[in-house]
PALOTI-735053 format. One line per 8 residues: for each residue x, y, z of N, C-alpha, C. Coordinates in nm, 3 decimals. Atoms other than C-alpha are relative to their C-alpha. Last residue first. Example, Ala and Ser with C-alpha at 12.3 -4.5 7.8 and 13.67 -1.06 7.14 Angstrom:
2
-0.082/-0.119/-0.006/1.367/-0.106/0.714/-0.077/0.109/0.073 ~ 0.089/-0.119/0.000/1.230/-0.450/0.780/0.090/0.120/0.000 $
This chain:
232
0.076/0.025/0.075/2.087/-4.192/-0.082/0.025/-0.049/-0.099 ~ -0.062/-0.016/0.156/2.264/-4.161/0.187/-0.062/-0.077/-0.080 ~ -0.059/0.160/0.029/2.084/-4.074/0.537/0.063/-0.009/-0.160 ~ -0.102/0.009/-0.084/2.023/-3.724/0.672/0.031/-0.142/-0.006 ~ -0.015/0.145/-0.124/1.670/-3.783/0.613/0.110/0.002/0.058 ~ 0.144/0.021/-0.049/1.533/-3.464/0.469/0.050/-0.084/0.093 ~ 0.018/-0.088/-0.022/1.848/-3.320/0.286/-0.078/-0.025/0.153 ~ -0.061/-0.025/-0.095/1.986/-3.627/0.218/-0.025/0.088/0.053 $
0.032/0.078/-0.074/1.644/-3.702/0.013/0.126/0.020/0.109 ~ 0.165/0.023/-0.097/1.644/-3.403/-0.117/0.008/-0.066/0.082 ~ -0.050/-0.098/-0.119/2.056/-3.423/-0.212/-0.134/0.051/0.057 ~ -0.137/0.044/-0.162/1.999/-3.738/-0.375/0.000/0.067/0.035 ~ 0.111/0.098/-0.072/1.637/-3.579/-0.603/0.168/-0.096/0.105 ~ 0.041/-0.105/-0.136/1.904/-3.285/-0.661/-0.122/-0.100/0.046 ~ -0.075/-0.062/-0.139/2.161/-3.556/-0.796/-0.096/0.115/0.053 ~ -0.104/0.100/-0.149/1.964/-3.735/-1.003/0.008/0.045/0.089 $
0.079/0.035/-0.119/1.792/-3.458/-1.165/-0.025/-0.114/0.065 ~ -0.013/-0.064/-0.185/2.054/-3.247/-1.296/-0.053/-0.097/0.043 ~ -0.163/0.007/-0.075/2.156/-3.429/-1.626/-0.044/0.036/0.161 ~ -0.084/0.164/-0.026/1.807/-3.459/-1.720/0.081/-0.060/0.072 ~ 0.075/-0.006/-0.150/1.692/-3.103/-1.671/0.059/-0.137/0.010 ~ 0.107/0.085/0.046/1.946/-3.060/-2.032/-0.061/-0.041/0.200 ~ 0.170/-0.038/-0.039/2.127/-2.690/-2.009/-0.115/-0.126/0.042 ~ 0.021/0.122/-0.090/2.550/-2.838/-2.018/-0.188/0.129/0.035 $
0.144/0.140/0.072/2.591/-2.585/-2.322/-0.094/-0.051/0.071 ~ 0.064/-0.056/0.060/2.731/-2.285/-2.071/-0.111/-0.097/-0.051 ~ -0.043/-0.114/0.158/2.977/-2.487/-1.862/-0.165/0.055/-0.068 ~ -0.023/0.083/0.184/2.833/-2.584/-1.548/0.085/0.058/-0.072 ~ -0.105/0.063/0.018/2.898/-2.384/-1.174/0.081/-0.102/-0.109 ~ -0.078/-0.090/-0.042/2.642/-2.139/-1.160/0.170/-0.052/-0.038 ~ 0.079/-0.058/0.150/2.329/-2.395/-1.331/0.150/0.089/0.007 ~ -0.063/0.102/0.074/2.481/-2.643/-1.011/0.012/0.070/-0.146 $
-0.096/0.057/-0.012/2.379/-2.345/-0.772/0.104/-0.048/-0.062 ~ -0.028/-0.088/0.011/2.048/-2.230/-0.926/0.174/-0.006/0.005 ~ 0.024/0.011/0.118/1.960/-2.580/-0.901/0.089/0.081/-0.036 ~ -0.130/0.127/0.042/2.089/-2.630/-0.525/-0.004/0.006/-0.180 ~ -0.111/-0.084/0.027/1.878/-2.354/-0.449/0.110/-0.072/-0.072 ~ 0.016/-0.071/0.104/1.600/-2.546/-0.474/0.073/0.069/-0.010 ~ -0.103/-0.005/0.112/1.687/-2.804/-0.234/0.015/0.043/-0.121 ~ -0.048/0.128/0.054/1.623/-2.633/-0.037/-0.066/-0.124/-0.017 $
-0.160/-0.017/0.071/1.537/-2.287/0.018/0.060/-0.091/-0.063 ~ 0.043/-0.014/0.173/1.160/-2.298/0.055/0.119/0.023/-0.095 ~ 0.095/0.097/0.056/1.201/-2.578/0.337/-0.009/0.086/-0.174 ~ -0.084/0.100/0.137/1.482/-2.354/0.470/-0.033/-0.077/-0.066 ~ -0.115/-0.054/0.066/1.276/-2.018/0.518/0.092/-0.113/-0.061 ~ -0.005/0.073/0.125/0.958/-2.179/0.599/0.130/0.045/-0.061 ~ 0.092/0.140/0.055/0.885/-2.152/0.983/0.024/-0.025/-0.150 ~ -0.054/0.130/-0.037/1.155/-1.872/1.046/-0.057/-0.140/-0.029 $
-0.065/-0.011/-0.144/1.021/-1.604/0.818/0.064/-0.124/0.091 ~ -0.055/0.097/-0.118/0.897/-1.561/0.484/0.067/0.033/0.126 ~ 0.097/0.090/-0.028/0.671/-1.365/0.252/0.069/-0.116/0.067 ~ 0.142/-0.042/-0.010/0.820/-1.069/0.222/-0.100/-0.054/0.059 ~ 0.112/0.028/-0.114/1.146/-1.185/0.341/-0.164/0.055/0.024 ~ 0.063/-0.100/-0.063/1.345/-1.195/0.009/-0.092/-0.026/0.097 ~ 0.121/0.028/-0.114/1.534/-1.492/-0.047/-0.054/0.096/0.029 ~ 0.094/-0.112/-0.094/1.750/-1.393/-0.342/-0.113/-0.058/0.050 $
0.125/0.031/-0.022/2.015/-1.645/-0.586/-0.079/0.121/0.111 ~ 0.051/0.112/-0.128/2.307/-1.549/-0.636/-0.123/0.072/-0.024 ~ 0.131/-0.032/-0.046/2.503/-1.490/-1.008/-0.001/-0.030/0.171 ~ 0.132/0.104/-0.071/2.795/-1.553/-1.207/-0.124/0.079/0.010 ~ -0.079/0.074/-0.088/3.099/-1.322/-1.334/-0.081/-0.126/0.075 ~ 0.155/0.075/-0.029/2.935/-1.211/-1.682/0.107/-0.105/0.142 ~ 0.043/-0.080/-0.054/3.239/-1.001/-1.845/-0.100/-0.006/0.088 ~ -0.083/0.052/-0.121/3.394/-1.317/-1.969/-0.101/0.127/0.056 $
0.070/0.110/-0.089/3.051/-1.306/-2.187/0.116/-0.030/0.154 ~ 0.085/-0.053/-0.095/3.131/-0.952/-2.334/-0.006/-0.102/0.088 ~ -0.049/-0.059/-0.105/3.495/-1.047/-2.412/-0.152/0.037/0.106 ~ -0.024/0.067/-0.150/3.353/-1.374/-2.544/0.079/0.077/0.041 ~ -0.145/0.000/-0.001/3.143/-1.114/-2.807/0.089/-0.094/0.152 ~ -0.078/-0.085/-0.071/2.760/-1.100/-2.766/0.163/-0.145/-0.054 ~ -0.119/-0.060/0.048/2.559/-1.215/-3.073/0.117/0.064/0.065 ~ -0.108/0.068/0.078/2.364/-1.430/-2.941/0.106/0.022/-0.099 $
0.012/-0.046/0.152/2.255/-1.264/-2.649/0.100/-0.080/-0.124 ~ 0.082/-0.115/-0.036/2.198/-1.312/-2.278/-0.016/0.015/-0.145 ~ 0.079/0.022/0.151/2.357/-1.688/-2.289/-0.091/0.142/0.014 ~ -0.091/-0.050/0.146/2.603/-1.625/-2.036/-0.080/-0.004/-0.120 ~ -0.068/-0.136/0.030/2.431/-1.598/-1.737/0.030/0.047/-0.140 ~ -0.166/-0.001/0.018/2.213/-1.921/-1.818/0.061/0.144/-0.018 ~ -0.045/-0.131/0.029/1.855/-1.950/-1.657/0.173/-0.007/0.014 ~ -0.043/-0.022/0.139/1.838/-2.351/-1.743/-0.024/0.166/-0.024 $
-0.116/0.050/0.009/1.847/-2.444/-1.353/0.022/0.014/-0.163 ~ -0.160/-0.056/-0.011/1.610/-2.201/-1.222/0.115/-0.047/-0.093 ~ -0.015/-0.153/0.079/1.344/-2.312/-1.474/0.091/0.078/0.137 ~ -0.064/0.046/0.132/1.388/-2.680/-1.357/0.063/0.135/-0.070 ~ -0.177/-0.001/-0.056/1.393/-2.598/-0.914/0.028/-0.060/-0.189 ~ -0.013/-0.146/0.050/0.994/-2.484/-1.003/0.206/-0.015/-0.020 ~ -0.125/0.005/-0.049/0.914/-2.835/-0.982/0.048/0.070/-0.057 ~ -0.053/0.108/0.128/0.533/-2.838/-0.984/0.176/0.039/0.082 $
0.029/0.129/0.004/0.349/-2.498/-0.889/0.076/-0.093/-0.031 ~ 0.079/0.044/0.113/0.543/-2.175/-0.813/-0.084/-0.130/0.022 ~ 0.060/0.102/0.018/0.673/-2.000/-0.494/-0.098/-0.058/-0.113 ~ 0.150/0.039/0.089/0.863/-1.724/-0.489/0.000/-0.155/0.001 ~ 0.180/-0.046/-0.082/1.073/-1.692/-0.233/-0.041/0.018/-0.042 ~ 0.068/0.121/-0.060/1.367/-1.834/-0.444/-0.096/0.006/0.122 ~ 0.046/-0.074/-0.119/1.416/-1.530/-0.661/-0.102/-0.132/0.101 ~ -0.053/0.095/-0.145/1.636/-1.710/-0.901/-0.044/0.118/0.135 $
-0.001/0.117/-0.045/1.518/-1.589/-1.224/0.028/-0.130/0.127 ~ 0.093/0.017/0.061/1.676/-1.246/-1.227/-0.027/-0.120/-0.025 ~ 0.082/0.062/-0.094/1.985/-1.281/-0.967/-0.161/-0.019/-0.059 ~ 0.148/0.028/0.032/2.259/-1.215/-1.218/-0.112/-0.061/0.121 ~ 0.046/0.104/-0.050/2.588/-1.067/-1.207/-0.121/0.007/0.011 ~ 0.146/0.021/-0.017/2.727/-0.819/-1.455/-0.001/-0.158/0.096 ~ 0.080/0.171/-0.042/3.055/-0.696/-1.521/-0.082/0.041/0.058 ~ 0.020/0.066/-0.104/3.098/-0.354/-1.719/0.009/-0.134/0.013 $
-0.161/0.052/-0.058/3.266/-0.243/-2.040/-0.040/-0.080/0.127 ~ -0.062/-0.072/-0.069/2.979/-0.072/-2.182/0.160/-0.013/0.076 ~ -0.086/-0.108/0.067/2.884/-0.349/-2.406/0.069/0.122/0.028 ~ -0.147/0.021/0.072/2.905/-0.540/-2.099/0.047/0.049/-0.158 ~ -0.078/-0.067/-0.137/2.591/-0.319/-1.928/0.179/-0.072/-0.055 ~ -0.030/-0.136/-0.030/2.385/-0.320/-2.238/0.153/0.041/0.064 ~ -0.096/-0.071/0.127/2.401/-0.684/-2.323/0.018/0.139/-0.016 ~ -0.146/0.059/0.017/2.363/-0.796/-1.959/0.028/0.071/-0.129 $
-0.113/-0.097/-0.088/2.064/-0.537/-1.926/0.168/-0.096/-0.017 ~ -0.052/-0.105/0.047/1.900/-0.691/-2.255/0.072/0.085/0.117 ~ -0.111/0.038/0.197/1.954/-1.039/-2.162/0.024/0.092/-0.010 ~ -0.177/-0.022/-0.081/1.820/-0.927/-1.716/0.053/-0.014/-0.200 ~ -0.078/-0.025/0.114/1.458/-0.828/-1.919/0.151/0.008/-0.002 ~ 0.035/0.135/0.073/1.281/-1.014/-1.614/0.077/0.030/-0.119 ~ 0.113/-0.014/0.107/1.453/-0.741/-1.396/-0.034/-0.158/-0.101 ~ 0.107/0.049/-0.072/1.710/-0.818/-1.095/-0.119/-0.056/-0.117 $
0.121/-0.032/0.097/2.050/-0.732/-1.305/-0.123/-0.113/0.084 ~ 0.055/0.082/-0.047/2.352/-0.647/-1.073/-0.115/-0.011/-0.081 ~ 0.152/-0.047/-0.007/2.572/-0.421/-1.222/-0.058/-0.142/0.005 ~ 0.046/0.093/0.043/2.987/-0.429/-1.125/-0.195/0.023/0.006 ~ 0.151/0.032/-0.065/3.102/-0.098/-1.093/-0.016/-0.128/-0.053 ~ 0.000/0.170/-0.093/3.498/-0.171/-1.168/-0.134/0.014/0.050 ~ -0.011/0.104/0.129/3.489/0.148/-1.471/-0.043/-0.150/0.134 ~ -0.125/0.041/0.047/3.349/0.387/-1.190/-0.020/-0.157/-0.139 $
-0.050/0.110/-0.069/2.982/0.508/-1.201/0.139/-0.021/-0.057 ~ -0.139/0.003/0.053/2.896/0.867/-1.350/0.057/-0.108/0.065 ~ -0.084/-0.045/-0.158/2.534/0.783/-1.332/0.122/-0.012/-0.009 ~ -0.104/-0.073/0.106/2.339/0.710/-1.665/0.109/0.079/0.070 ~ 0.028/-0.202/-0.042/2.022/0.675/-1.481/0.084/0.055/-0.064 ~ 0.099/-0.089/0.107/2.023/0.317/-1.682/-0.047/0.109/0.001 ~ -0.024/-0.008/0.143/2.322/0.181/-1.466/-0.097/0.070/-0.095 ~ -0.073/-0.132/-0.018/2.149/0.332/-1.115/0.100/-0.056/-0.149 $
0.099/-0.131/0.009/1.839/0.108/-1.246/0.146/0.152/0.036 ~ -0.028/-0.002/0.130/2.078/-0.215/-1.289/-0.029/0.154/-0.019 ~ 0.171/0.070/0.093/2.099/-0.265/-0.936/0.031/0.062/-0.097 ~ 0.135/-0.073/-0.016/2.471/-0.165/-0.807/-0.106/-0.035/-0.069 ~ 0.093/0.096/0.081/2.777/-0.332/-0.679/-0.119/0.100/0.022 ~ 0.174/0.043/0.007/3.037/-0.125/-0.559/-0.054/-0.048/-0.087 ~ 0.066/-0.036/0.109/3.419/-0.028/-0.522/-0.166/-0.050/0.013 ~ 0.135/0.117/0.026/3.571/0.059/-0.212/-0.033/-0.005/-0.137 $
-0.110/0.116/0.089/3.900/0.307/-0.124/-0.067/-0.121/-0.026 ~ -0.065/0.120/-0.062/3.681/0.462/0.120/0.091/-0.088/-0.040 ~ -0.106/-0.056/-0.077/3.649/0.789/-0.078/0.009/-0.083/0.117 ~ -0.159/-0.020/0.006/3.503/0.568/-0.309/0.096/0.082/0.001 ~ -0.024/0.103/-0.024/3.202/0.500/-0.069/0.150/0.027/-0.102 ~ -0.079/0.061/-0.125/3.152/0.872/-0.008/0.057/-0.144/-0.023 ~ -0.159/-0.075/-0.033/3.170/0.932/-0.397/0.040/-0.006/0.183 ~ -0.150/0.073/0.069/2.901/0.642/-0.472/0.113/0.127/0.049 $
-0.032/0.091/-0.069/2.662/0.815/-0.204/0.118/-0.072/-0.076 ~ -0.057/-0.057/-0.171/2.670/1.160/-0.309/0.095/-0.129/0.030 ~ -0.169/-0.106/0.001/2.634/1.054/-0.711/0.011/0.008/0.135 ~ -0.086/0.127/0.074/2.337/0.785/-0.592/0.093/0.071/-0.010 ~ -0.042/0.140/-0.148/2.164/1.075/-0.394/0.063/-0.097/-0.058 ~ -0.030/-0.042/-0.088/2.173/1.301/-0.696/0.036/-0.019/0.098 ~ -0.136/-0.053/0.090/2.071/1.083/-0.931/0.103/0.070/0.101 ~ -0.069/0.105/-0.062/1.744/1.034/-0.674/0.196/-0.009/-0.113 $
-0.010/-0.032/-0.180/1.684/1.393/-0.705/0.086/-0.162/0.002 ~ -0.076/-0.100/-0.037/1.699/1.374/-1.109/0.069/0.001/0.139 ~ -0.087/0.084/0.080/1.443/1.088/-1.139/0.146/0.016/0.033 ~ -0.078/0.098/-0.114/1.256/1.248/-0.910/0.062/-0.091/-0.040 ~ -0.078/0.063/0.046/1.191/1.543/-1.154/0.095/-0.071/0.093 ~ 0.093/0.124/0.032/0.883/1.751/-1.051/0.107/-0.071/-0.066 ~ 0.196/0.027/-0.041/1.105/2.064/-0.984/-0.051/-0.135/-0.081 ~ 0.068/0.145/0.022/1.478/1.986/-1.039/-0.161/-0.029/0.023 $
0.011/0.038/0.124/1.664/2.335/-1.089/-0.100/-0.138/-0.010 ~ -0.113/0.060/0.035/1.780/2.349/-0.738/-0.006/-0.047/-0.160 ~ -0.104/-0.113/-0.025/1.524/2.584/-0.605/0.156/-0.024/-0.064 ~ 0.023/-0.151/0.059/1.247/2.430/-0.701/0.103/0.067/-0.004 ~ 0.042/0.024/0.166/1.375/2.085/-0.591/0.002/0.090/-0.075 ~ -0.135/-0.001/0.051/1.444/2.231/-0.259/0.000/-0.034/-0.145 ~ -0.019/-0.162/-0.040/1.046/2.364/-0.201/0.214/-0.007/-0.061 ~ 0.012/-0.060/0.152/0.993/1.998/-0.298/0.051/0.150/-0.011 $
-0.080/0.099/0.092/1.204/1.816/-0.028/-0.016/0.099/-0.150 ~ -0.093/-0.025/0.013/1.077/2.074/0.197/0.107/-0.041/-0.117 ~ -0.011/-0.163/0.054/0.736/2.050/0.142/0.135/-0.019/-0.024 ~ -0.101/-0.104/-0.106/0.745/1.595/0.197/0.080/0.161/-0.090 ~ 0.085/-0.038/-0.119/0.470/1.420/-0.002/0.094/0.098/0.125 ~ 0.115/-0.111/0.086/0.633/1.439/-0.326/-0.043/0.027/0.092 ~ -0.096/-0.117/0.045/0.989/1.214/-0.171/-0.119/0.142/-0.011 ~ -0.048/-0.037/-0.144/0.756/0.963/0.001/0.084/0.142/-0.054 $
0.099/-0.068/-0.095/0.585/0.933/-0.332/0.015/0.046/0.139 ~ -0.031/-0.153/-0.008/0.924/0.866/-0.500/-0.182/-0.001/0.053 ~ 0.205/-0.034/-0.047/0.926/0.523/-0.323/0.036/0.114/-0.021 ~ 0.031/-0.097/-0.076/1.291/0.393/-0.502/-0.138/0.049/0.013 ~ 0.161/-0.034/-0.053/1.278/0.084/-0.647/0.004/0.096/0.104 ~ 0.117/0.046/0.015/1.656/-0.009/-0.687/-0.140/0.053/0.080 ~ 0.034/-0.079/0.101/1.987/0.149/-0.610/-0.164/-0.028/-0.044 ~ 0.120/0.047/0.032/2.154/-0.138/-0.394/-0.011/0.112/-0.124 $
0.047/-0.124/-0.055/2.472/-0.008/-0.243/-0.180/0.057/-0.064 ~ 0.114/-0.007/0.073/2.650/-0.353/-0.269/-0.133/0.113/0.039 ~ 0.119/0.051/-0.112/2.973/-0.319/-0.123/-0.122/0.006/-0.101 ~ 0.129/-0.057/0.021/3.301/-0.460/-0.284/-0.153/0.050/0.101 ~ -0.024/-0.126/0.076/3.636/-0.501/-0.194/-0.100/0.051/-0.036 ~ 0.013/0.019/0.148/3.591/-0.679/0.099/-0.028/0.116/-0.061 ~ -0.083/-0.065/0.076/3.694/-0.588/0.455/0.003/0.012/-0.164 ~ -0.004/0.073/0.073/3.361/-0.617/0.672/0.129/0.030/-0.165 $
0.038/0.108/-0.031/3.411/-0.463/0.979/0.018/-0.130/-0.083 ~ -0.090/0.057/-0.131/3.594/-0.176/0.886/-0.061/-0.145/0.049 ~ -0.127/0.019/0.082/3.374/-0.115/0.554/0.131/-0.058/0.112 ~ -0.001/0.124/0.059/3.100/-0.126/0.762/0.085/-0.071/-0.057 ~ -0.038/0.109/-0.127/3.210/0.119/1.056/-0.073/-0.121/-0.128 ~ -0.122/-0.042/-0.101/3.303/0.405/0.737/0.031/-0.180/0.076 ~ -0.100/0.027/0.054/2.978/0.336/0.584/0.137/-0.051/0.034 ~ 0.008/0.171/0.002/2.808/0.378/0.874/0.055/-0.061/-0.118 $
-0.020/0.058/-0.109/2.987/0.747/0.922/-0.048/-0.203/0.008 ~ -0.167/0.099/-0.003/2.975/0.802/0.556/0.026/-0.020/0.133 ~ -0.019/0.078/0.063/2.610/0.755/0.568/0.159/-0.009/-0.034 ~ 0.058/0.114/-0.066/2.559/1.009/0.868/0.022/-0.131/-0.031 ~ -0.128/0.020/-0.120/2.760/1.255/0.723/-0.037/-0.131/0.075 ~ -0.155/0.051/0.100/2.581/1.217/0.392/0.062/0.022/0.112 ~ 0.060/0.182/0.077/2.176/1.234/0.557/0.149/-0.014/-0.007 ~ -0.076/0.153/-0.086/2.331/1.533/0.713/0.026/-0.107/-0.028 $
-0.175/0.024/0.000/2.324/1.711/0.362/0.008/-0.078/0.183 ~ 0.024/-0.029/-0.167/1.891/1.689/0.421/0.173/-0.013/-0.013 ~ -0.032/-0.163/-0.014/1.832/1.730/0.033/0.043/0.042/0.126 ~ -0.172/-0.027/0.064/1.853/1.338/-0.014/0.023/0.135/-0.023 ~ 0.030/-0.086/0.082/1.576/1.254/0.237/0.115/0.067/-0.053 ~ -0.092/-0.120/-0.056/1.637/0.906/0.334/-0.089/0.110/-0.051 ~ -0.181/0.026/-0.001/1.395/0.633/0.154/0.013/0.147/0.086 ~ -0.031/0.023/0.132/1.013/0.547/0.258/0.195/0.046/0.032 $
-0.121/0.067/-0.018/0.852/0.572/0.570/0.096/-0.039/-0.037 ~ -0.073/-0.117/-0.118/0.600/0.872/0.556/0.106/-0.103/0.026 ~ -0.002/-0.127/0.011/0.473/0.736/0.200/0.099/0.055/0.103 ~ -0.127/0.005/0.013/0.436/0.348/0.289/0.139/0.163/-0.022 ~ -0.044/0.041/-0.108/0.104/0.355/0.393/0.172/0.012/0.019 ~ 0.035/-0.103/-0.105/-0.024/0.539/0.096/0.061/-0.030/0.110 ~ -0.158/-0.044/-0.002/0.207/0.278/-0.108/-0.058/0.183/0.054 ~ 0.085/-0.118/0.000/0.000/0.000/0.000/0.089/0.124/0.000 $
């Protein structure tokens, strides 16, 4: 309900604390966790939370950007990528801050969520980028039947058939996404496995290797070890 959702929605990216605040947790994440990458999302922003707050708009006006939350959030993505690489970091970002056209470094890697992930892979490595893939493997959804087939023949690399094997090295994998919309402790590993295991084995093939055949031995053995904890 995205009346409900209005007064709770993202930061407000005209409030310059907001950016002391975010390179401060920044800052204690990056210390904690030392890897080179962070993943700084970018995706589905609630511009109705943005319209419903004067100030936000009253700045807008004033900054050249009236009715253009396209713009604003641009704005907050530029802030935030330049605190993070003034951590000496690079980032992972949803596809959507690739198609704002955002001055991202050459090592952004772009994450592609969307059902149209082919044409963001062939966008984002004609550009030069890598791409990893989580489109198709949103394993909190729940289908009919044995949904663990159509994970296992979404293939990174096959986005286009005319891409180049510099674009395809450019294609580093994928993971899979549990989102907690609709789960919580009672079903989280029942709807995880052994369906992940598809997604998994699909991660680790060569390209050709697509036939349900080949897999489904071994994820009907790793069910049943799954369940019984005996060998199957």
């Amino acid at each position: 309900d995205t009346a409900t959702l209005a007064p709770y929605g993202p930061v407000d990216p005209t409030n310059e604390a907001v950016y002391s605040v975010l390179k401060d947790l920044y800052k204690e994440i990056t210390s904690v966790f030392p890897a080179e990458f962070v993943h700084l999302g970018g995706d589905e922003v609630h511009y109705p939370c943005w319209k419903s707050n004067q100030n936000i708009t009253n700045w807008m006006l004033a900054h050249n950007m009236s009715g253009d939350y396209d713009k604003l959030e641009n704005y907050y993505e530029t802030k935030l990528l330049n605190i993070v690489n003034s951590l000496n970091k690079n980032y992972i970002v949803w596809e959507e801050v690739f198609y704002h056209h955002i001055d991202i470094t050459p090592q952004t890697i772009v994450h592609a969520w969307k059902p149209n992930w082919e044409k963001i892979f062939q966008d984002a490595t004609l550009a030069g980028f890598r791409c990893i893939l989580s489109a198709g493997w949103y394993i909190s959804r729940i289908s009919y039947g044995e949904d663990w087939q159509n994970f296992y023949q979404v293939e990174p690399r096959s986005f286009n058939d005319t891409a180049t094997p510099q674009q395809k090295a450019l294609v580093l994998g994928g993971t899979m996404c549990m989102w907690g919309e609709h789960v919580d402790n009672s079903n989280i590993v029942s709807r995880t496995w052994p369906r992940a295991s598809a997604p998994a084995e699909r991660l680790w093939s060569p390209e050709y290797l697509t036939d349900v055949k080949f897999m489904e031995p071994r994820i009907e053995a790793h069910r049943c070890r799954w369940y019984t904890g005996l060998p199957c």
